[in-house]
Structures are given as C-alpha cells and as structure tokens.
C-alpha positions as CSV (number, residue, x, y, z in Angstrom):
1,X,-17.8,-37.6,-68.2
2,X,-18.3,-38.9,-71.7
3,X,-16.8,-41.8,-73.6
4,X,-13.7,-40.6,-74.8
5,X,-12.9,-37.6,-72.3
6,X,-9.4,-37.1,-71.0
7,X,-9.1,-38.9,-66.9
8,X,-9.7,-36.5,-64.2
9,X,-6.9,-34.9,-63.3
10,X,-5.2,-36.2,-59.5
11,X,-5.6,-32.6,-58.6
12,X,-8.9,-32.7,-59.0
13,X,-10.0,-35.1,-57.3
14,X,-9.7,-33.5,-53.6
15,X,-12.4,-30.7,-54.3
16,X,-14.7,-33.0,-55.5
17,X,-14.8,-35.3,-53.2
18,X,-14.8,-31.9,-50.9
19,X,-17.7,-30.6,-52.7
20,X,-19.5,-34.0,-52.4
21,X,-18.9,-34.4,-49.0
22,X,-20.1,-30.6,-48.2
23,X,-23.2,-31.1,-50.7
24,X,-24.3,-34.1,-48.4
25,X,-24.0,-31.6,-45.1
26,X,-26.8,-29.7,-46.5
27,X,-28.6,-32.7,-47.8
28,X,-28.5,-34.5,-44.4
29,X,-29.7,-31.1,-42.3
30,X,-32.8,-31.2,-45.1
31,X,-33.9,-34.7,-44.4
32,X,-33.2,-34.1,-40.7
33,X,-35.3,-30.7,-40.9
34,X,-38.0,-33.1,-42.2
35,X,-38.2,-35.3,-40.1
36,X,-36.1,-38.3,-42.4
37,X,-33.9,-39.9,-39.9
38,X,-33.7,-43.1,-41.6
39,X,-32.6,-41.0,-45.0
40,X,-30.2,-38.7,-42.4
41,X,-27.8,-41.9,-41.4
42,X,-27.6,-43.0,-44.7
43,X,-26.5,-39.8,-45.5
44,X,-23.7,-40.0,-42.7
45,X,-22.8,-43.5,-43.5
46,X,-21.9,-41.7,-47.3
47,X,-19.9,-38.7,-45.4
48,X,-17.6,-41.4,-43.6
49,X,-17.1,-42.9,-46.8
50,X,-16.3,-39.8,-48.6
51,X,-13.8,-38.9,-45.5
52,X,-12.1,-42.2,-46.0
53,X,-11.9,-41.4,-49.3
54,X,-10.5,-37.6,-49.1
55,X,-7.9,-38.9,-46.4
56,X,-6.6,-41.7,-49.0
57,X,-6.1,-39.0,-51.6
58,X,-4.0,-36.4,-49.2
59,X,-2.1,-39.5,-48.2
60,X,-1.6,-40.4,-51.7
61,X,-0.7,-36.4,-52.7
62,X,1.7,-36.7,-49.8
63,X,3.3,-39.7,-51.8
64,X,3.4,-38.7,-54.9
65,X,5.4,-35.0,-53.3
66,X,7.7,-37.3,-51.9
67,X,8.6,-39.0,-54.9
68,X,8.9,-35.9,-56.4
69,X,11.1,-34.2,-53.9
C-alpha cells in the first residue's frame, strides 16, 4: 500500500491472511522437498502465527455481527 491509500477493508483481511497462510504451505513443502528443514520450521513457526492471527479476526467478525444484530 502507498502513502495515502484508503485502510484495508475488515473484510479483507480474512483472505489475506488465508492466502498468506496457504502461500507458506507451498513454500514449506519446497524447502522440505530440498532438503531445508531448518527453513521448513521457520516456515511453521509463521503458519501458527498466521492461524493465531486468522482466529483473532473470525472472533473479531463474530463481534462486530453481534453488535450489529
């Protein structure tokens, strides 16, 4: 994002952190595939914090529909 851009939308924010998480699936089977276990956990220690992170926004979403309601 540039200087200036609008914020990204709430909405948005669950399929990117969904597309982030899946991009690092293929990334980690790569580096595995080669052999780069070290590189591989790192990899899964970024995937548990991306699933912390997708949970926290559904929780949030489920919040923010109650408030609504």
């Amino acid at each position: 994002m540039a200087r200036g851009d609008p914020p990204f939308k709430f909405e948005n924010l669950l399929p990117y952190y969904n597309g982030a998480y899946y991009a690092s699936v293929a990334i980690k089977g790569r580096l595995a595939a080669t052999g780069q276990v070290e590189a591989a956990r790192e990899v899964t220690a970024y995937q548990e914090m991306v699933t912390e992170f997708r949970e926290a926004i559904r929780e949030t979403a489920k919040i923010r529909q109650a408030r609504n309601l």
